[in-house]
TORMI-655598 format. One record per residue (C-alpha): residue number from 1; residue in one letter; y, z, x. Coordinates in pm, 1 decimal, padded with zeros to 6 digits. Each point is the difference from the previous one (the first is absolute). Layout:
! TORMI-655598
+-----+---------+----------+----------+----------+
| num | residuo |    north |       up |     east |
+-----+---------+----------+----------+----------+
| NUM |       A |        Y |        Z |        X |
...
+-----+---------+----------+----------+----------+
! end
This chain:
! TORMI-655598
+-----+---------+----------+----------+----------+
| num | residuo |    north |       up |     east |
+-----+---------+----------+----------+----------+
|   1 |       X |  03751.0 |  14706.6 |  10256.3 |
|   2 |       X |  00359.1 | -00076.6 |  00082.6 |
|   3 |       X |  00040.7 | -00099.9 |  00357.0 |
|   4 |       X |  00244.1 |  00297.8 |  00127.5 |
|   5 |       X | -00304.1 |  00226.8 | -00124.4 |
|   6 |       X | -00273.7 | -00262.2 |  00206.0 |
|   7 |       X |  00237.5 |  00065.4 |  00309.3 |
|   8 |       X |  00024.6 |  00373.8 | -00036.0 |
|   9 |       X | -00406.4 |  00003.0 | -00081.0 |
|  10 |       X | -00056.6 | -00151.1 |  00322.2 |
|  11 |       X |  00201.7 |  00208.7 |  00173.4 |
|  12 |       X | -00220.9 |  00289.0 | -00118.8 |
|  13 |       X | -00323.2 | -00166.3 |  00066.2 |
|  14 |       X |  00149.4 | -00103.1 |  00391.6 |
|  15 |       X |  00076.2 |  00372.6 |  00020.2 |
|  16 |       X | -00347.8 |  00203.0 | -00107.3 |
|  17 |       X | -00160.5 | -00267.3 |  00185.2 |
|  18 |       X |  00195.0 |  00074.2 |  00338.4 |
|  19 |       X | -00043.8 |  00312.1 | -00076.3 |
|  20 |       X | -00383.3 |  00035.3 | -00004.8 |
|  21 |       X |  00014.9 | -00219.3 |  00314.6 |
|  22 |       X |  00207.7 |  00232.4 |  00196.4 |
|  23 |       X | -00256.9 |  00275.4 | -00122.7 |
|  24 |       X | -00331.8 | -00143.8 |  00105.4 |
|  25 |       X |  00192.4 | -00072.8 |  00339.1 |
|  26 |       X |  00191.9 |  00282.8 |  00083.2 |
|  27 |       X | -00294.9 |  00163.5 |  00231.1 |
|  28 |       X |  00022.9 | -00228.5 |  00228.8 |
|  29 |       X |  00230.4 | -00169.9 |  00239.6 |
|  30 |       X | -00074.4 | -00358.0 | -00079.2 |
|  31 |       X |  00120.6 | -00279.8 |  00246.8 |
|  32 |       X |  00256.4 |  00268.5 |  00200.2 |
|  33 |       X |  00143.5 | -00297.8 |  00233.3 |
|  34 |       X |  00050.0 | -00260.9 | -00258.9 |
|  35 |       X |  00375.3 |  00042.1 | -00048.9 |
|  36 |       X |  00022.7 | -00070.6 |  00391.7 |
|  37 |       X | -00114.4 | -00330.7 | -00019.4 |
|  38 |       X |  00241.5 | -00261.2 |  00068.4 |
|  39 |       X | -00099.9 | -00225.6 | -00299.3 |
|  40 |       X | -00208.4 |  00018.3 | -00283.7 |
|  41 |       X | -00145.6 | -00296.9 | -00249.7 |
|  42 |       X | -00102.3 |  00046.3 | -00361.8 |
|  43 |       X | -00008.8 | -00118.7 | -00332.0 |
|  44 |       X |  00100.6 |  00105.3 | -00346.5 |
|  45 |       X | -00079.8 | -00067.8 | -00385.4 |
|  46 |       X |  00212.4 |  00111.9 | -00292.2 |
|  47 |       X |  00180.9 | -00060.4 | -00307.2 |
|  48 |       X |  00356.4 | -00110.6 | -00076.8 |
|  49 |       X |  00212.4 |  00068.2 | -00293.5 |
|  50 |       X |  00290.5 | -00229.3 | -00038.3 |
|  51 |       X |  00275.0 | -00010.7 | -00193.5 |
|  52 |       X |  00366.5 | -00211.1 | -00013.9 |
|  53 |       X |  00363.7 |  00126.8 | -00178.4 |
|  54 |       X |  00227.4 | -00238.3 | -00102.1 |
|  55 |       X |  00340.6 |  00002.3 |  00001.6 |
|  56 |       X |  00176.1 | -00211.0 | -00303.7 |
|  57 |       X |  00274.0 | -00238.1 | -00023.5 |
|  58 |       X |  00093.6 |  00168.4 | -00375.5 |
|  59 |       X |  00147.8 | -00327.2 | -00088.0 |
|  60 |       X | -00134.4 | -00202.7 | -00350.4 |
|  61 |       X | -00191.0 | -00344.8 |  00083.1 |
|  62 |       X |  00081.6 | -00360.7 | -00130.2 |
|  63 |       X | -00161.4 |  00177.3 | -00395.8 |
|  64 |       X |  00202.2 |  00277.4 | -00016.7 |
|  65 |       X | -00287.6 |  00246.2 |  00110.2 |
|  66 |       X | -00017.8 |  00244.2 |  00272.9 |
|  67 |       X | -00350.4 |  00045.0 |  00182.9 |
|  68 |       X | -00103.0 |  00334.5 |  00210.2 |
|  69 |       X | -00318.0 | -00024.5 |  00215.0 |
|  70 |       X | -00237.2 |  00336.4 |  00057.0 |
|  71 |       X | -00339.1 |  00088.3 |  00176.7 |
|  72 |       X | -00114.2 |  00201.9 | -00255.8 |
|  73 |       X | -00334.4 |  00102.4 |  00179.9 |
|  74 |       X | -00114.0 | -00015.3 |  00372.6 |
|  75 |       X | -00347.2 | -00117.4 |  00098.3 |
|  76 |       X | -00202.7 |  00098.6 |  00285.6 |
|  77 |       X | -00063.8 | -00298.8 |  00250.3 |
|  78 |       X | -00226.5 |  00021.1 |  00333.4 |
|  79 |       X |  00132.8 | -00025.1 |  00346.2 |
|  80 |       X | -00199.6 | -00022.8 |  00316.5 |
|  81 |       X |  00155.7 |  00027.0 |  00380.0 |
|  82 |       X | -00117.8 |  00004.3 |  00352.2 |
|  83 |       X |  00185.2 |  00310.4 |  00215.5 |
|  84 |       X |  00135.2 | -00027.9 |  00410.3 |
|  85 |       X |  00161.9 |  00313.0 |  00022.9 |
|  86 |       X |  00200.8 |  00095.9 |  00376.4 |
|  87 |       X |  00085.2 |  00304.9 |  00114.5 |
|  88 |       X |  00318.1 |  00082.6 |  00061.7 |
|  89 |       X |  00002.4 |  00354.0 |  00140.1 |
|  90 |       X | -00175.9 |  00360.0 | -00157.6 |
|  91 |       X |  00138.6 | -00086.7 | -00351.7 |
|  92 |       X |  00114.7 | -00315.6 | -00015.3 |
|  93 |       X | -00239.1 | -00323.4 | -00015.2 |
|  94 |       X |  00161.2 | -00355.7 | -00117.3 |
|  95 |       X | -00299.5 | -00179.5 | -00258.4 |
|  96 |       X | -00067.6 | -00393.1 | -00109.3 |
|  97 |       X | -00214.2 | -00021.4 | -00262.9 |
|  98 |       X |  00014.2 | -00348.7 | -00178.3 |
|  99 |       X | -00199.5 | -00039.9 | -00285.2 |
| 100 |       X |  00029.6 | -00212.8 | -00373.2 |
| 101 |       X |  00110.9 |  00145.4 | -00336.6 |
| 102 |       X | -00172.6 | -00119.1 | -00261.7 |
| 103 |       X |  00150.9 |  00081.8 | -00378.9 |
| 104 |       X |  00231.9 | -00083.8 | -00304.3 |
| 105 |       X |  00264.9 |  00084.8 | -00269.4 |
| 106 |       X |  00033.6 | -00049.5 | -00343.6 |
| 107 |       X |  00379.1 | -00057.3 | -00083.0 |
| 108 |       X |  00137.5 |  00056.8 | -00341.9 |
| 109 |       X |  00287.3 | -00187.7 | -00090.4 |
| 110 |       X |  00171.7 |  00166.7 | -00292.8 |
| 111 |       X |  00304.2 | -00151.1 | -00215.3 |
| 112 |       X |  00257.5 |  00235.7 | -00033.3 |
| 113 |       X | -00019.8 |  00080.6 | -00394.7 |
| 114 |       X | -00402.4 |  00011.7 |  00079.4 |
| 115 |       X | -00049.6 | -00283.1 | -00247.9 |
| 116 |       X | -00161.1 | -00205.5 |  00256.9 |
| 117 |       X | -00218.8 |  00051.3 |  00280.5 |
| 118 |       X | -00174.3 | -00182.0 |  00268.0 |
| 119 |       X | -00250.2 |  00074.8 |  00258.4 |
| 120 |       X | -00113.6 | -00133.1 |  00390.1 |
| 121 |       X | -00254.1 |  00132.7 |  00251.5 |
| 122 |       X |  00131.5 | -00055.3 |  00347.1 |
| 123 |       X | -00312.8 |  00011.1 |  00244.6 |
| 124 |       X |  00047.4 |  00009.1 |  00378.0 |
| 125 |       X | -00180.8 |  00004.3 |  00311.5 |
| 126 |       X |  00222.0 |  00155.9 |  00305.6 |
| 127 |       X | -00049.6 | -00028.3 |  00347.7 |
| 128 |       X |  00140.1 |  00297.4 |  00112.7 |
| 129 |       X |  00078.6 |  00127.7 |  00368.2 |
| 130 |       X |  00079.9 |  00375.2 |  00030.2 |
| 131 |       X |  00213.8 |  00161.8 |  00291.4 |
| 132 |       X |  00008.7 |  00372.3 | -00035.5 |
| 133 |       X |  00087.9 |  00282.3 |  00239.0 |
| 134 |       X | -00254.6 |  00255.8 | -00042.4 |
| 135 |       X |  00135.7 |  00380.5 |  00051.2 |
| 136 |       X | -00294.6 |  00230.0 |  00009.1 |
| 137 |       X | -00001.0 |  00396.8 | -00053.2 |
| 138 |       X | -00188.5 |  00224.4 |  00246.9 |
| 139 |       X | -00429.1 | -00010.8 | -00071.8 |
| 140 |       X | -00123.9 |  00297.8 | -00162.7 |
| 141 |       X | -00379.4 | -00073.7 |  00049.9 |
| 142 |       X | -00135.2 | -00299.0 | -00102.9 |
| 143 |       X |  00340.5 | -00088.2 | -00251.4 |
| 144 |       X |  00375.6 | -00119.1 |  00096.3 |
| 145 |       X |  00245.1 | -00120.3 | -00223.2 |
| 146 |       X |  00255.3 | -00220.3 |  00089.9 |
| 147 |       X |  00295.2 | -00246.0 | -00180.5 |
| 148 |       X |  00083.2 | -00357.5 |  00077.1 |
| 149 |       X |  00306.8 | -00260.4 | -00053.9 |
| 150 |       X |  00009.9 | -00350.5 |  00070.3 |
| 151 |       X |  00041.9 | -00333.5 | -00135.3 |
| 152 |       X | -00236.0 | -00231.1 | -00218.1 |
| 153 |       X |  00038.4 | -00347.0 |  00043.1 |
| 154 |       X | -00175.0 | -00160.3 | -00293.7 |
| 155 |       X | -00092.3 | -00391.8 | -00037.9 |
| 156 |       X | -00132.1 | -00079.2 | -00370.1 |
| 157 |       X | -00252.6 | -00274.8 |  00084.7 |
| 158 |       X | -00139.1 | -00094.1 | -00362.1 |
| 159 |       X |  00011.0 | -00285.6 | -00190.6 |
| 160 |       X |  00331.9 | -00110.4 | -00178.2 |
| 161 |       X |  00013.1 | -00080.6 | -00342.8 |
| 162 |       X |  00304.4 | -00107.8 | -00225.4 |
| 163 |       X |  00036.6 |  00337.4 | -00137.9 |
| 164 |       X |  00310.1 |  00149.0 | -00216.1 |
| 165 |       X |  00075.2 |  00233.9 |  00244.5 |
| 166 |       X | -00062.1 | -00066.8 |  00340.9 |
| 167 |       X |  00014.6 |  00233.1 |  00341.3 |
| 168 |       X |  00112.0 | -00133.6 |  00357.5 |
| 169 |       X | -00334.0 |  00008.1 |  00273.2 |
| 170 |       X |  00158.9 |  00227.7 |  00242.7 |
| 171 |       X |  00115.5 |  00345.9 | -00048.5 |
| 172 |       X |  00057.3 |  00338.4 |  00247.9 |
| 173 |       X | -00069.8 |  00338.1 | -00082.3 |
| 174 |       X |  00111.9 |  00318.9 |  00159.1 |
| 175 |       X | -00315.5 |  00188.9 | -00069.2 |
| 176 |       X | -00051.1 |  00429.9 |  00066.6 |
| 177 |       X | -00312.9 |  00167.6 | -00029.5 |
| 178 |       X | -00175.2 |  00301.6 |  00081.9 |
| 179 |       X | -00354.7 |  00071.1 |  00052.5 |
| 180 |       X | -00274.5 |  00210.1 |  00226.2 |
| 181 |       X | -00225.4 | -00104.3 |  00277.4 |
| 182 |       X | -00359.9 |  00156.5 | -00041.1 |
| 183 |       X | -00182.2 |  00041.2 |  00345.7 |
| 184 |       X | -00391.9 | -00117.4 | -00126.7 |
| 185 |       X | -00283.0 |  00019.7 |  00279.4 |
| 186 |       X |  00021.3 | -00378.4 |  00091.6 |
| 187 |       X |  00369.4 | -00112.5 | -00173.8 |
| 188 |       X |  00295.3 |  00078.6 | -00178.8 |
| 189 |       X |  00023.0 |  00021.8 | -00327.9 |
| 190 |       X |  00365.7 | -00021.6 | -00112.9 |
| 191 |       X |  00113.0 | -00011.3 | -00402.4 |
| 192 |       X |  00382.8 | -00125.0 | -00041.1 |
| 193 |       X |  00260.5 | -00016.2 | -00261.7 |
| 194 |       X |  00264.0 | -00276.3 |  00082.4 |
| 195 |       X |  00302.0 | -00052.2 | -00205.5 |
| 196 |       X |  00179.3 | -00339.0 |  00057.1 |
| 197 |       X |  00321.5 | -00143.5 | -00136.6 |
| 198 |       X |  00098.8 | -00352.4 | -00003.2 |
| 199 |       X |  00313.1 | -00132.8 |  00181.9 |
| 200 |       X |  00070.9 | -00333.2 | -00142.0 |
| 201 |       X |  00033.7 | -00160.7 | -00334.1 |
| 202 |       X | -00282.7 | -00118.4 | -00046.5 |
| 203 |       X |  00050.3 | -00243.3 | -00336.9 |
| 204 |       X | -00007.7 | -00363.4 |  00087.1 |
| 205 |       X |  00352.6 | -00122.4 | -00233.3 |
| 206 |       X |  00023.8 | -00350.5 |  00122.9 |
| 207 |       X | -00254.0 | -00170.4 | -00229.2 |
| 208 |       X |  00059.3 | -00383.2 | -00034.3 |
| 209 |       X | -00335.8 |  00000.2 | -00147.3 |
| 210 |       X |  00157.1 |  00187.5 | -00352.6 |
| 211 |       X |  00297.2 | -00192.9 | -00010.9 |
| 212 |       X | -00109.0 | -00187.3 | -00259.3 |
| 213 |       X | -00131.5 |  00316.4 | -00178.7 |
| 214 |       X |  00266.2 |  00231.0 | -00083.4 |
| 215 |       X | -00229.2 |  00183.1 | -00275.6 |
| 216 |       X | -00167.5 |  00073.2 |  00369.5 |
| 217 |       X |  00242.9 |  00021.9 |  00227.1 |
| 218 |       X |  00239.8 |  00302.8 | -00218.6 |
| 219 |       X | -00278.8 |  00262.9 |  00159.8 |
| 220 |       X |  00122.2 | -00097.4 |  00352.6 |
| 221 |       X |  00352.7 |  00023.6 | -00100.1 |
| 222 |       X |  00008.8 |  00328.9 | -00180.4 |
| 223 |       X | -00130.2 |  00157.6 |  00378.0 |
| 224 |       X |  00305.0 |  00077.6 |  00246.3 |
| 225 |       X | -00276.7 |  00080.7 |  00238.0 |
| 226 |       X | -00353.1 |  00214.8 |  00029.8 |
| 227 |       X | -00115.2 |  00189.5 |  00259.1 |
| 228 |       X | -00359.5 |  00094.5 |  00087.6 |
| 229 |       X | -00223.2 |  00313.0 |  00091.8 |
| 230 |       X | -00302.3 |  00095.1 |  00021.9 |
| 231 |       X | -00215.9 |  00339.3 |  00027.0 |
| 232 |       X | -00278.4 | -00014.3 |  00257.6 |
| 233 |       X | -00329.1 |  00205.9 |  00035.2 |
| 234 |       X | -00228.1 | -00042.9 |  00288.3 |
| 235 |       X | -00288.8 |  00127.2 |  00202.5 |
| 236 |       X |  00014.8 | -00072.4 |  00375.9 |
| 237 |       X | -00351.9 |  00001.7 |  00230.7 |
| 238 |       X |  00114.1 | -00001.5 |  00346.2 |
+-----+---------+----------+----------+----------+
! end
C-alpha cells in the first residue's frame, strides 16, 4: 500500500470511529462545564508520516553526470506528546503539547539517464514543541469540531553518522490541522489531523567530512536546497 492511500485509509478509520463515538454519546450531556475550565492537561499518541522535496541545482558534477534525489514512499513513524491547553475566550484556547517524533526516510538518489542509482535511509528522532491556536465550532452534544495553526519547532536529537546526505538538527514548521473533541463520561477524547510544512532548508551542504570524497560529496551538490513536511495523526485524552 502506497503511502497517499495509508494516509487517506486512516482518515477513514479516524472518521467511522468518531463517528460511533459521537453515537454511543449523544444521549447524554457528558462533562457540560469542561470547556469553562481555565486549563486543561493531557496526553496524546499517534503516527507521523514524513516526507522531504528537493529542489536541484540541475548542474553536471566533476563526471559529467547529473543526480536527482526522490522519496519515493512515505513510512509511518510514532509520535507521543503531553497537552497544556489555555483558554482564551468561548472559541479560542492557545495549546503546548511537546512531545518526540520518532521515524525515517528512504532517499533514492537517481542519475539522470537512470543508469545508476543509489539509496540512504535517513532516521530521526525530533523533539518537537507545538504552539497552536485552537478555534472551536459551537458543541452539538457530546461533539465539536474545531481547526488550529501554529508553529512546530522541531530539534532532531539522534545520533549523527557520516552519511551521503545529511539534514541540519533544527527545523520549524507552520503546521494546520483540524480535528473534533468527543465529550466521554470522565475525559475528552479528541482525534486530529495536522498538516505541517517545513520552513528552512533543512540539508546540511557544508561537509568537510566528504571533501576528500567527491564520488560522495556530488549528492550534496546536485541539491539547491530541500524542504521538509510531515502529515500528523493523533488521538488526544484530556
Amino acid at each position: 500500500m502506497s503511502g497517499e492511500r495509508k494516509i487517506i485509509f486512516l482518515i477513514v478509520v479516524l472518521a467511522v470511529f468518531a463517528a460511533e463515538a459521537r453515537n454511543l454519546n449523544d444521549k447524554l450531556m457528558n462533562r457540560p462545564y469542561a470547556d469553562l475550565r481555565a486549563w486543561h492537561l493531557g496526553f496524546s499518541v499517534g503516527m507521523q508520516f514524513q516526507d522531504i522535496d528537493f529542489s536541484h541545482t540541475g548542474e553536471a558534477t566533476y563526471d559529467g553526470t547529473t543526480w536527482y534525489m526522490e522519496q519515493p514512499s512515505i513510512s509511518p513513524g510514532f509520535c507521543v506528546n503531553a497537552l497544556v491547553d489555555f483558554r482564551l475566550s468561548r472559541f479560542f484556547n492557545l495549546r503546548f503539547s511537546p512531545g518526540l517524533y520518532f521515524g525515517s526516510r528512504e532517499i533514492k538518489m537517481i542519475e539522470s539517464t537512470g543508469q545508476e542509482t543509489a539509496s540512504q535511509t535517513l532516521k530521526s528522532t525530533y523533539v518537537v514543541v507545538p504552539i497552536d491556536l485552537k478555534f472551536s465550532g459551537l458543541r452539538y452534544r457530546n461533539s465539536r469540531p474545531y481547526i488550529s495553526a501554529g508553529l512546530m519547532p522541531a530539534f532532531d536529537i539522534a545520533k549523527k553518522r557520516s552519511n551521503l546526505l545529511e539534514l541540519t538538527t533544527a527545523d520549524c514548521y507552520l503546521t494546520v490541522g483540524l480535528g473534533c473533541d468527543f465529550y466521554l463520561p470522565y475525559f475528552k477524547f479528541i482525534p486530529e489531523i495536522k498538516f505541517c510544512f517545513g520552513l528552512a532548508d533543512v540539508l546540511r551542504h557544508d561537509r568537510p567530512d566528504l571533501e576528500e570524497d567527491p564520488m560522495s560529496y556530488r549528492f550534496t551538490q546536485s541539491i539547491k536546497r530541500a524542504h521538509s513536511s510531515m502529515v500528523v495523526l493523533t488521538f488526544y485524552f484530556e
